[in-house]
N, C-alpha and C positions, 0 to 999 in steps of 0.2 A: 504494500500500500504506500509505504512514505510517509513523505513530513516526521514533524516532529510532537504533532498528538500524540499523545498517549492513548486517548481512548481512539482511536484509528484503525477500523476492520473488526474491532469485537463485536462480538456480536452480529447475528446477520435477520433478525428481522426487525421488522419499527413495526410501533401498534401507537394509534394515538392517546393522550390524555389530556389534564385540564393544562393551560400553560402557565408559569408563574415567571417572576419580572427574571428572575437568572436564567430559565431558559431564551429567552426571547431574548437578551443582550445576549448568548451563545451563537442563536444563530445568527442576529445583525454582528457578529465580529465573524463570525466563519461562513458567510451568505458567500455561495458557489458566485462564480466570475459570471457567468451566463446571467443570473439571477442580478445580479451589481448590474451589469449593465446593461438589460432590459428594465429593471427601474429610472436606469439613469435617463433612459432614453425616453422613455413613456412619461415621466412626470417629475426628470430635475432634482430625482433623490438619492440619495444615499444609504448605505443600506441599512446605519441606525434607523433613518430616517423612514425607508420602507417598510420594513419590520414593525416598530416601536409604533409608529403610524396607522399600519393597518391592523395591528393587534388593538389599539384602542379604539379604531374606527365601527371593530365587528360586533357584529351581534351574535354569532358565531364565529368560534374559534377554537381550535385545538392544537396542540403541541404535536408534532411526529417526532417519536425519540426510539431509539435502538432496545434490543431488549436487554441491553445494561443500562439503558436510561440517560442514556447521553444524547443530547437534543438535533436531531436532524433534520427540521424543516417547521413552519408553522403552515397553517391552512384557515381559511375564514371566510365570512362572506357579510358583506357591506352591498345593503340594500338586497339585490338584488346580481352585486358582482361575486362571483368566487375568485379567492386568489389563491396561491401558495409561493412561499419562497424557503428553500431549503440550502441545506451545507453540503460538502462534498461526502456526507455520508450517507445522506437519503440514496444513491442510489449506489453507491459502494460494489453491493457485492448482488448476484445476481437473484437472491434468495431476497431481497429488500427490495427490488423493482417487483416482484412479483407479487410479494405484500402490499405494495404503493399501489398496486394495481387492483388488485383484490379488496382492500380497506376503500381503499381511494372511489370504487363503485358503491358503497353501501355510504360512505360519507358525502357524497354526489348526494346521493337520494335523501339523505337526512335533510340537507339542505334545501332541496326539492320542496320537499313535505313540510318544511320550516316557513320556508321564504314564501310557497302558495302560488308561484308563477317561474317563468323560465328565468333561469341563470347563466350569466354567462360577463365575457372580459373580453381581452387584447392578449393576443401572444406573440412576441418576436417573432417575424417573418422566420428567421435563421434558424431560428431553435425548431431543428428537425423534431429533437428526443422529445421534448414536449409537447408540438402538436400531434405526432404519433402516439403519444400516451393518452391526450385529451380528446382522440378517436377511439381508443380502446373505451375511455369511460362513458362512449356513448355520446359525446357532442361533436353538432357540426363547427366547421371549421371554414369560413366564409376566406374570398380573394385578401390577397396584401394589399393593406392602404396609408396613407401615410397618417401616422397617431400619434400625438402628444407633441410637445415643444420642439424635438428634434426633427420630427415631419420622418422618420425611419417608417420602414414598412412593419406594420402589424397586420393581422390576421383578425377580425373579429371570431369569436368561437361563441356556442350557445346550448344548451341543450331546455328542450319544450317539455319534455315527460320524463 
């Protein structure tokens, strides 16, 4: 794996739970590069600032963390947007994309069932891994257009049921 974490490769599934303020400063200091810079690009943040931001914004929200409990990604939903921003752990090892994927479809639906109406966001144009995932969980995934301050291409995404 690398670097210089300690907790790095333990463990290989996430399950989510409630978030508290240390997880969420975890992940806005270890928030993956793809994730930095599709906030950057979408709305001028950083990734305290993304994290910290959208964690207070949600109405839901949950922690994704390893099954030693070390914090790999957050997920939420504001109005009617879902988001998620993770560390280079959420998808680490192939046993945790599988779980992301599998949790990631019944927390889809909680959200569903929460919010009362269709859900949906903006994905980097680039971020293959992510629109490919945000197809497995069942949303569509509309042309690149240009979104946020940067004017970059993003993707609207949505899912109706």
């Amino acid at each position: 794996m690398g670097g210089n974490d300690p907790h790095q490769g333990e463990g290989d599934a996430v399950n989510l739970t409630d978030p508290t303020d240390e997880m969420a400063c975890y992940v806005a200091h270890h928030l993956r590069d793809e994730d930095a810079n599709e906030v950057w690009l979408s709305h001028r943040a950083n990734p305290a600032e993304a994290v910290l931001g959208s964690w207070a914004e949600s109405e839901l929200c949950q922690a994704i963390v390893t099954e030693d409990g070390v914090p790999a990604g957050m997920t939420g939903v504001v109005g009617n947007r879902i988001w998620m921003l993770g560390t280079p752990e959420l998808t680490a090892t192939k046993e945790r994309r599988l779980h992301l994927c599998t949790k990631g479809r019944g927390w889809v639906q909680h959200c569903m069932d929460r919010v009362g109406e269709p859900i949906g966001n903006f994905v980097y144009a680039k971020n293959r891994q992510a629109i490919r995932w945000l197809r497995f969980l069942e949303f569509e995934v509309g042309p690149a257009q240009p979104y946020g301050p940067s004017g970059a291409l993003f993707r609207p995404f949505w899912r109706l049921v």
